[in-house]
KEVEXFI-444201 format. One record per residue (C-alpha): x, z, y; residue in three letters; chain. Coordinates in Angstrom, 1 decimal, always signed. Layout:
+--------+--------+--------+------+-----+
!   east !     up !  north ! type ! mol !
+--------+--------+--------+------+-----+
!      X !      Z !      Y !  ALA !   A !
...
+--------+--------+--------+------+-----+
! end
This chain:
+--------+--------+--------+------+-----+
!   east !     up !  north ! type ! mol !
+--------+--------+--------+------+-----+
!   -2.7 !  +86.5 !   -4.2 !  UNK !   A !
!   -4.2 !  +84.5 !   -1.2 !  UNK !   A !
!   -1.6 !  +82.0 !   -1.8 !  UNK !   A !
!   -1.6 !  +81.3 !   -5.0 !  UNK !   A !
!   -5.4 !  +80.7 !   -5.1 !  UNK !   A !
!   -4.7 !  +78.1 !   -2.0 !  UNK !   A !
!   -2.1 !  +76.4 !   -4.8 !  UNK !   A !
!   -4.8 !  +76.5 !   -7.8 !  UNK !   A !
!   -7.6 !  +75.1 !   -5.3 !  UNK !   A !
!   -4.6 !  +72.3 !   -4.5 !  UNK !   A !
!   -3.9 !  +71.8 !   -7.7 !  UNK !   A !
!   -7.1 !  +71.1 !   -9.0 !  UNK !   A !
!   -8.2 !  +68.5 !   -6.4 !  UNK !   A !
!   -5.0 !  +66.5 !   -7.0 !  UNK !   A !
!   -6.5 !  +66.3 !  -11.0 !  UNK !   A !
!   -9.8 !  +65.3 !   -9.6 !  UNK !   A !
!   -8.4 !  +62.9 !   -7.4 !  UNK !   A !
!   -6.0 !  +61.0 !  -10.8 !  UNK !   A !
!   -9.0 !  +61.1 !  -12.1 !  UNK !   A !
!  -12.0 !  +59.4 !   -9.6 !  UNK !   A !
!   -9.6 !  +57.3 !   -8.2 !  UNK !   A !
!   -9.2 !  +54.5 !  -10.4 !  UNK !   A !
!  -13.1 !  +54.1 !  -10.7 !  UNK !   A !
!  -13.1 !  +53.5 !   -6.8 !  UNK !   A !
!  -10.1 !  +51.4 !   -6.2 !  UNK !   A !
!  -10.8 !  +48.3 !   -5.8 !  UNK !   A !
!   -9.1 !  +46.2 !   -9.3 !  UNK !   A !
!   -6.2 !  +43.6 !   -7.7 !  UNK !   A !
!   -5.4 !  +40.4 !  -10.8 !  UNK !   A !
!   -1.9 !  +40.2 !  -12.0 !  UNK !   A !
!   +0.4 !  +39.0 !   -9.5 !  UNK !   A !
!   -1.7 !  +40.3 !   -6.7 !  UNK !   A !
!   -3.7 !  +37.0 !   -6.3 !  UNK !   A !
!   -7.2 !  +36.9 !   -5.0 !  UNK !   A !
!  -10.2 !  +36.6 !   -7.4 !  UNK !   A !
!  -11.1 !  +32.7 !   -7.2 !  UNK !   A !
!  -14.5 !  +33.4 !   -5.5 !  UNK !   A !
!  -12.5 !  +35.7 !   -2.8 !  UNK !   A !
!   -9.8 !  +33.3 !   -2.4 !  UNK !   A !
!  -12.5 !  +30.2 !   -2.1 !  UNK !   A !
!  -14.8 !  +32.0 !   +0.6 !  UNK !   A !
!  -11.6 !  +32.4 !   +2.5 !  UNK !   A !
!  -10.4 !  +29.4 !   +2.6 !  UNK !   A !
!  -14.1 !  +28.3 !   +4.0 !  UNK !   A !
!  -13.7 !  +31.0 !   +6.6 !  UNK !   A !
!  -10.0 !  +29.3 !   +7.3 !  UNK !   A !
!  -11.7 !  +26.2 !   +8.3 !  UNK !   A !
!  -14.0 !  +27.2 !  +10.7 !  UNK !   A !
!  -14.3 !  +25.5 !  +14.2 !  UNK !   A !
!  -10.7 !  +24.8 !  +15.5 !  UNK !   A !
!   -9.9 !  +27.5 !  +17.8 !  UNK !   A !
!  -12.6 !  +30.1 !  +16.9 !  UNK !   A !
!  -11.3 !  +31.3 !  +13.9 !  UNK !   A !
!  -15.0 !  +31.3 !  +12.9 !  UNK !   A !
!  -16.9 !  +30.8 !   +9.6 !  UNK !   A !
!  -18.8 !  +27.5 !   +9.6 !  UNK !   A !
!  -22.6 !  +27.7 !   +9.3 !  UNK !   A !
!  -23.6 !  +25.4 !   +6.6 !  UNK !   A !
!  -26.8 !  +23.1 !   +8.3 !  UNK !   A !
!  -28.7 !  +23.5 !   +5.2 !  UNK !   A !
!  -28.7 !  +24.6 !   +1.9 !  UNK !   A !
!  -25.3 !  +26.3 !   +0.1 !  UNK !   A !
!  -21.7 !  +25.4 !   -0.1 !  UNK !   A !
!  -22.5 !  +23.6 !   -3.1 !  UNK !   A !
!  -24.9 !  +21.2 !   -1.5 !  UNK !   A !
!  -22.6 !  +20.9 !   +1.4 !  UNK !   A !
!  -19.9 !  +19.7 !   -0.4 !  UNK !   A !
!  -22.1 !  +17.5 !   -2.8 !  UNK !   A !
!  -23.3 !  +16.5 !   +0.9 !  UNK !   A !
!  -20.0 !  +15.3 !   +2.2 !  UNK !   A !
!  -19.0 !  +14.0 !   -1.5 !  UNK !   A !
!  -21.9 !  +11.5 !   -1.3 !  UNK !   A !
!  -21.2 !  +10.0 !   +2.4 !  UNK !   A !
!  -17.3 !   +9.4 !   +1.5 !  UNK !   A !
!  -19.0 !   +7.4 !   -1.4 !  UNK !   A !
!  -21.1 !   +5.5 !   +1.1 !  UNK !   A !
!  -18.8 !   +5.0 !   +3.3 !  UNK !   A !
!  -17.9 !   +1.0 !   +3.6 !  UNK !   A !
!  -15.1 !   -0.4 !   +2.1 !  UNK !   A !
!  -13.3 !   -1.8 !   +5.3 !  UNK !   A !
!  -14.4 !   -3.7 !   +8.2 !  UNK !   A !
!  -15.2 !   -7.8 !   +7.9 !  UNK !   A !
!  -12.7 !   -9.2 !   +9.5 !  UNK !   A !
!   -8.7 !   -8.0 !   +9.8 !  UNK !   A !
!   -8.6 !   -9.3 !  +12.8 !  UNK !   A !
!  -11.4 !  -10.2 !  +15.2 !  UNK !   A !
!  -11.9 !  -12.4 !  +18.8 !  UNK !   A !
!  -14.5 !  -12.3 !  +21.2 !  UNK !   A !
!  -16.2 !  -15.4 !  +22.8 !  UNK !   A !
!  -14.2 !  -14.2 !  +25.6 !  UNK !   A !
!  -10.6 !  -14.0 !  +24.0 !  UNK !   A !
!  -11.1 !  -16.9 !  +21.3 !  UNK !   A !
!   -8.3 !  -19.6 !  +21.2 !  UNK !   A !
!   -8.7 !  -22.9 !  +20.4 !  UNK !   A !
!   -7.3 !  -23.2 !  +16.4 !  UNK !   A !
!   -5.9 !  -27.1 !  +14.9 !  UNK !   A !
!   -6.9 !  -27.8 !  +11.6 !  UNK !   A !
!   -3.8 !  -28.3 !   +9.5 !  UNK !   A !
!   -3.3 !  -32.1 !   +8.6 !  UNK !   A !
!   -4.0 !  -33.2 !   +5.0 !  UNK !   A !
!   -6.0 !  -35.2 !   +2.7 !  UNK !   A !
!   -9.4 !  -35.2 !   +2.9 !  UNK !   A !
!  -10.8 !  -35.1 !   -0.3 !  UNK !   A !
!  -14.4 !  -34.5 !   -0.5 !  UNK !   A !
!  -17.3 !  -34.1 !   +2.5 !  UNK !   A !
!  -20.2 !  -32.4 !   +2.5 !  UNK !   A !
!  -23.0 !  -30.9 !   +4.1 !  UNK !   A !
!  -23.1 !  -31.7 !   +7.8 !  UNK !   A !
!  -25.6 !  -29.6 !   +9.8 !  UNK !   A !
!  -26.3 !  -31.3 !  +13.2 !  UNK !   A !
!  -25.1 !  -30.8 !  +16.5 !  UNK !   A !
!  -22.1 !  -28.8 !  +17.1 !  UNK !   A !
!  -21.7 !  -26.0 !  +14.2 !  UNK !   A !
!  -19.6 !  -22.7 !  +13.1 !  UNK !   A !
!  -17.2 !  -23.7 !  +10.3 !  UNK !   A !
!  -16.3 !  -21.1 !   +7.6 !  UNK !   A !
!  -12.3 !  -22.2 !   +6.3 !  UNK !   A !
!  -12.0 !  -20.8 !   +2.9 !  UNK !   A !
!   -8.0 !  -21.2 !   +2.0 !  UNK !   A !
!   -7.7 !  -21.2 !   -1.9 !  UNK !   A !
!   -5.8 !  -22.8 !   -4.5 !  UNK !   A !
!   -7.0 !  -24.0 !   -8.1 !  UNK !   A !
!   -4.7 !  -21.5 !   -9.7 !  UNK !   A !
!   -6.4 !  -18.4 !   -7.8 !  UNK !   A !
!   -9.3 !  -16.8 !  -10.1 !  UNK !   A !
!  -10.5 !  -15.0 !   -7.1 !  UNK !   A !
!  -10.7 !  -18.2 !   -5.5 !  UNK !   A !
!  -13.1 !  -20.1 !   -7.7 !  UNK !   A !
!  -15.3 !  -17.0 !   -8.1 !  UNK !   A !
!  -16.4 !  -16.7 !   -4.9 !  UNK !   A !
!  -16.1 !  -20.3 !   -3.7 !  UNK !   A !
!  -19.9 !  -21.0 !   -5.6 !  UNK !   A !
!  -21.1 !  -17.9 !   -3.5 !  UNK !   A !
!  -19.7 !  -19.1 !   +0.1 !  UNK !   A !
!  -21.5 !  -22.6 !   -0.6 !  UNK !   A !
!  -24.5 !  -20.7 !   -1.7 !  UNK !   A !
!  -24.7 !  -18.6 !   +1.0 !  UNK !   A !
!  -23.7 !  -21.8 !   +3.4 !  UNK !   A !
!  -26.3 !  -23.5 !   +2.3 !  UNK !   A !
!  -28.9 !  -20.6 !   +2.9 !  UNK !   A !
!  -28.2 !  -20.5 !   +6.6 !  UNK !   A !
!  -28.3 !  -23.7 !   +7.0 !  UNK !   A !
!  -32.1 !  -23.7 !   +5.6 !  UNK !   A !
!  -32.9 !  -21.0 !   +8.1 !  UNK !   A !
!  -31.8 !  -23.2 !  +10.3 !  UNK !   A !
!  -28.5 !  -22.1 !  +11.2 !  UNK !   A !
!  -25.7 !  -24.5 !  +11.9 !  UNK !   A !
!  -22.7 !  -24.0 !   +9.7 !  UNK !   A !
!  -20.2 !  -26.0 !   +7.0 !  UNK !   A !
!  -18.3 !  -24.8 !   +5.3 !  UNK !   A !
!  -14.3 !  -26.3 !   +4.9 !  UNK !   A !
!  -12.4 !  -25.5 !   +1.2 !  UNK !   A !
!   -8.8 !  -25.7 !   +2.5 !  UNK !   A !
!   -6.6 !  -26.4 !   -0.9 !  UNK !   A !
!   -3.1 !  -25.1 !   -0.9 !  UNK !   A !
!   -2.1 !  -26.1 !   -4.0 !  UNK !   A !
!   +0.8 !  -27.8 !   -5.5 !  UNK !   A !
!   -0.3 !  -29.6 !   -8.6 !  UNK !   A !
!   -2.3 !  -32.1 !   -7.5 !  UNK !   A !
!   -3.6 !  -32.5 !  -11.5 !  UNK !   A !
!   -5.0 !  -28.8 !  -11.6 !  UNK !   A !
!   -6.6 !  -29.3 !   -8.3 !  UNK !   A !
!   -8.5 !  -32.6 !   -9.3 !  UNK !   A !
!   -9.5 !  -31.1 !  -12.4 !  UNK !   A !
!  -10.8 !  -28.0 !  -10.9 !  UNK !   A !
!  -13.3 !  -30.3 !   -8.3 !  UNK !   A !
!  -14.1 !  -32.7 !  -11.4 !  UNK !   A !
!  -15.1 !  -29.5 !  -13.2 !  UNK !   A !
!  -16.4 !  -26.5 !  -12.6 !  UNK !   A !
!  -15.5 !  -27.5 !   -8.5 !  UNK !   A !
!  -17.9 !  -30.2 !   -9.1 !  UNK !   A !
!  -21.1 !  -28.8 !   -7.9 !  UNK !   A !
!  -19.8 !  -26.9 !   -5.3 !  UNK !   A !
!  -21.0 !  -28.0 !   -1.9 !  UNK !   A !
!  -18.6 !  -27.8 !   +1.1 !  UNK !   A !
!  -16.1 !  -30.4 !   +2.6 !  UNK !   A !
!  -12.6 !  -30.3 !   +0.6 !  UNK !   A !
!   -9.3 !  -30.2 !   +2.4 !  UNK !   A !
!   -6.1 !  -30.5 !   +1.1 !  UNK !   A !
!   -2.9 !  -29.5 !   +2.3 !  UNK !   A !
!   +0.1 !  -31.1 !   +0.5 !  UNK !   A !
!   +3.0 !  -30.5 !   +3.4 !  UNK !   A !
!   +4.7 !  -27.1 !   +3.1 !  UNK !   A !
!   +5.3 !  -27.7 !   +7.1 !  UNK !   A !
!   +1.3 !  -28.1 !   +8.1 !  UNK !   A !
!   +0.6 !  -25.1 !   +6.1 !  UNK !   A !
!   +3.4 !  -23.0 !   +7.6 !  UNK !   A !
!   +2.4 !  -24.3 !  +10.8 !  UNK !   A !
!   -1.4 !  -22.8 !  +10.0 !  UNK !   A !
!   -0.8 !  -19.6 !   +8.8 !  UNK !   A !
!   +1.4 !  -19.1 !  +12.0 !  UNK !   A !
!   -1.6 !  -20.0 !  +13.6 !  UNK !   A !
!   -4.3 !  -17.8 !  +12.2 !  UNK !   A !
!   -1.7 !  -14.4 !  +12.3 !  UNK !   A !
!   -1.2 !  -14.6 !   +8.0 !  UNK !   A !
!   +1.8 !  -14.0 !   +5.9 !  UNK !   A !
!   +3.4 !  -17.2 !   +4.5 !  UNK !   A !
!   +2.4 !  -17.3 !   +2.1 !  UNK !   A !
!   -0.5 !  -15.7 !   +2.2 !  UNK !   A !
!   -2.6 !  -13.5 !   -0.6 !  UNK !   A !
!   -5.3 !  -15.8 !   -1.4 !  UNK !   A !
!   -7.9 !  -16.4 !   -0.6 !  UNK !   A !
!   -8.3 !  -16.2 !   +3.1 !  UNK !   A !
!  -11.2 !  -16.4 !   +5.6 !  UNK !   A !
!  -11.2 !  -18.0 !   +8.6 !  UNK !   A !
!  -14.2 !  -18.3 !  +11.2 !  UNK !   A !
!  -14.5 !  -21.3 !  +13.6 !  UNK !   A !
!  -17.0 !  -21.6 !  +16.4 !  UNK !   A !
!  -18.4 !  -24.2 !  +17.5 !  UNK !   A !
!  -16.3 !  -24.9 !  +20.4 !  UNK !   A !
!  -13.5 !  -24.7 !  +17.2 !  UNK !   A !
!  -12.1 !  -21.4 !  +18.5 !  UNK !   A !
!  -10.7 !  -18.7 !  +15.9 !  UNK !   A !
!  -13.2 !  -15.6 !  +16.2 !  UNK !   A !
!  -12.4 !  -14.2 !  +12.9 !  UNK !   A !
!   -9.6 !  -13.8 !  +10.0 !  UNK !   A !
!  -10.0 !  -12.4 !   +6.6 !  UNK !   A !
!   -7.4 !  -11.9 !   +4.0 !  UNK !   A !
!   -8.5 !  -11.2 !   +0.8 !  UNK !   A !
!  -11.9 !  -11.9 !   -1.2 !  UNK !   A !
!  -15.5 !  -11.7 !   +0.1 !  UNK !   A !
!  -19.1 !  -10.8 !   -0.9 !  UNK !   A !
!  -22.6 !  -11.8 !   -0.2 !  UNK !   A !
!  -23.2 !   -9.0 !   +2.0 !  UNK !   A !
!  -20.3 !   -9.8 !   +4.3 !  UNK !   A !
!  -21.3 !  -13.3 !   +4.5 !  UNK !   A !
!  -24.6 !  -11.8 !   +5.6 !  UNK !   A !
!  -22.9 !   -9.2 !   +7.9 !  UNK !   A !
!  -20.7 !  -12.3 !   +9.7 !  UNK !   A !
!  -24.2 !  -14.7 !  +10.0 !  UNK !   A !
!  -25.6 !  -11.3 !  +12.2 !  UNK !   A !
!  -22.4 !  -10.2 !  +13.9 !  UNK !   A !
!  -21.8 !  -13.9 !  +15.2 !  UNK !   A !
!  -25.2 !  -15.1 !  +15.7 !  UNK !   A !
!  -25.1 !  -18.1 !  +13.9 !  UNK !   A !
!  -28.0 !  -17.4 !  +11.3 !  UNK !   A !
!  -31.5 !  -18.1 !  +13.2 !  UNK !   A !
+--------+--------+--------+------+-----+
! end
């Protein structure tokens, strides 16, 4: 009798247990993947400080924020630096001026100046649009008394579309106009200045006033990097 109350006592905890066991157990998804929230969190915790195997304290605020945080200085970030390739006063080396026809002067600060070489072409859109800006700009240092011209070096091959361009629209823009009609002197300068040949137009060039190369640009340029070059040369006063 002892016995067989041990195996009714047994019997009726193993019901109990199939029955309050499945509202403890914990509920796994299909597949046995994490919950997203789960599977997130530990992901954060994966990333801790390299070597700890810690979970990183946020500095403020929740994960959310954090990310919206980090989100907002990628956006901020800048775009790339001013120059592709940069000199000091130390390391400058002379650069030669390709040989060609001049074909317009202009503003000539006085004394000896920085020179800004803008190499474009009358067929480049980028070009044009941001030739008005460079002489703009130019002409802005140059008021706050810096000294600096600016050089429009013409690669072009059609001699028509390039006079039509300065008899046009190139008309009002201020600078002194270059052009370079031999395939050798143009070769010869993009050896010179570190380019492809030929390049992607247009392309910067920076000139102090001892006419050493201090800066190379390939590739379009805004107001604000004109700005940033005037500061990070020292030729705007």
């Amino acid at each position: 009798m002892r016995i067989f109350g041990f195996l009714l006592v047994g019997a009726a905890l193993g019901v109990l247990f199939l029955f309050v066991w499945p509202l403890i157990k914990p509920v796994e998804p299909a597949g046995g993947a994490l919950p997203p929230k789960v599977a997130v969190l530990e992901r954060v915790q994966a990333t801790g400080p390299t070597g700890t195997g810690g979970v990183p304290v946020p500095e403020k605020g929740s994960l959310a924020e954090v990310a919206k945080e980090a989100a907002s200085a990628v956006e901020a970030a800048p775009s790339g630096p001013l120059c592709d390739r940069q000199w000091s006063e130390s390391n400058a080396r002379p650069m030669v001026m390709p040989k060609g026809e001049k074909v317009r002067s202009g503003p000539q600060p006085g004394g000896k100046s920085w020179t800004w070489v803008n190499v474009w072409a009358a067929w480049c859109k980028p070009c044009k649009a941001e030739m008005p800006e460079i002489a703009a700009w130019a002409a802005k240092v140059r008021e706050g008394q810096g000294a600096l011209r600016v050089n429009f070096l013409s690669v072009d091959d059609d001699e028509r579309q390039l006079r039509k361009f300065l008899a046009g629209e190139g008309a009002a823009i201020a600078g002194d106009y270059l052009w370079v009609q031999e395939e050798a002197e143009r070769a010869s300068f993009y050896s010179g200045i570190g380019v492809s040949n030929p390049p992607t137009l247009p392309v910067q060039a920076l000139l102090d006033p001892q006419g050493r190369l201090r800066c190379v640009r390939v590739g379009s340029i805004t107001t604000k990097e004109l700005d940033e070059a005037a500061q990070t040369f020292g030729f705007a006063r």
